[in-house]
N, C-alpha and C positions, 0 to 999 in steps of 0.2 A: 437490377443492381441493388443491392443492400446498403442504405445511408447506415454510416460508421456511428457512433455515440461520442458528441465532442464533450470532450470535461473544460467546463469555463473557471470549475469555482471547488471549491470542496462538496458543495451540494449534491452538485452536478454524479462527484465520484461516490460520496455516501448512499445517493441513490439506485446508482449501477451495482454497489455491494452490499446494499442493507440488509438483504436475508442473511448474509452472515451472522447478525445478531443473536439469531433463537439458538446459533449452535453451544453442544455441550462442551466442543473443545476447540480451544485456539487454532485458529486458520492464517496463515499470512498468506496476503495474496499482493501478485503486483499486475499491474493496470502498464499494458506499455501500450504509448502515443509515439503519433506520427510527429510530422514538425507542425500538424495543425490542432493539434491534441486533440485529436482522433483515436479512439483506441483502436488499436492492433489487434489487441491478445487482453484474454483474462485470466490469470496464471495460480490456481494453491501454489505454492511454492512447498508448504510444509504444515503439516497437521500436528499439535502436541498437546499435552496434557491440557487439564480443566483449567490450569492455570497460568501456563508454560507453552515455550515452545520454542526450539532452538532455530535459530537463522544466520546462517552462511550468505554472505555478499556473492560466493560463487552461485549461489543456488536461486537467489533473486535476478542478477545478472546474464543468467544461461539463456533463459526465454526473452530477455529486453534483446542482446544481440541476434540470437535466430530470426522475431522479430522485425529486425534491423527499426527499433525503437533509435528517436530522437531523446526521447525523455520515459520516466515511469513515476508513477504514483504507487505508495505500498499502502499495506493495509493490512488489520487484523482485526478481529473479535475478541472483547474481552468476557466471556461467559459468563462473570458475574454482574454485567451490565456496570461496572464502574469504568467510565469512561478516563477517567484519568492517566498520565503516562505512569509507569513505574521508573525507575531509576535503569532498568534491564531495558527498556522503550526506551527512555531515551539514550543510553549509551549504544544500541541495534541505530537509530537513526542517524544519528554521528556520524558511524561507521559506515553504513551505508552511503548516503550523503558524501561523503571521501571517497570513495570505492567510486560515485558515480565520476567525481569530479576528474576521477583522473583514466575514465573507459570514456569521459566525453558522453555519456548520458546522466543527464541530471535529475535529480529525486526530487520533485515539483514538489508534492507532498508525504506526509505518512497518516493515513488517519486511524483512528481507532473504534470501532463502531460498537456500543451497546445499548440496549432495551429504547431503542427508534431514536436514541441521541448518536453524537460524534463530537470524538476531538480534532482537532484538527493540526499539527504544527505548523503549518504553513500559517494559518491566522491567528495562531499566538503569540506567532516571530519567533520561533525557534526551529527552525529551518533555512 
């Protein structure tokens, strides 16, 4: 039997996605947990430009329900290793974040991972 990879902390999920780092282009990915935040599933959701990259709540949300996720963690790479959110990050999280609130799976986190750092919303308090 396969032990699952429990996410305790943001560490926890940075380390299950840190090769996303070296990429050249934006990856969003989501991470869906069980009720013991366990992960499920490891999901690209969407691949876009070197800088960019568009995301749909239907398209993060498809894999949490197939799933049948409790909760999910997002995530993306920013290729130029600037960890910081953009204003487009954070109004994706918002949204998201509402979108969960009301499918009844909730968005634990979003992190953002570049050149072996991460941000984190969740322990910035903006989530």
């Amino acid at each position: 039997m396969n032990e699952k990879t429990k996410i305790n902390n943001p560490v926890d999920a940075y380390d299950l996605l840190s090769r996303y780092a070296s990429e050249r282009q934006d990856h969003f990915i989501v991470l869906t947990l069980d009720g013991a935040h366990q992960v499920n599933g490891q999901h690209i959701v969407t691949i876009g430009l070197a800088n960019r990259t568009l995301v749909h709540p239907r398209e993060v949300f498809y894999p949490a329900i197939v799933d049948n996720a409790v909760a999910i963690i997002v995530a993306h790479n920013h290729p130029s290793g600037q960890i910081l959110p953009s204003p487009e990050d954070e109004q994706i999280t918002q949204r998201l974040h509402d979108a969960g609130e009301i499918l009844g799976i909730p968005v634990l986190d979003h992190i953002i991972i570049g050149n072996g750092r991460y941000y984190s919303f969740a322990e910035a308090g903006s989530l």
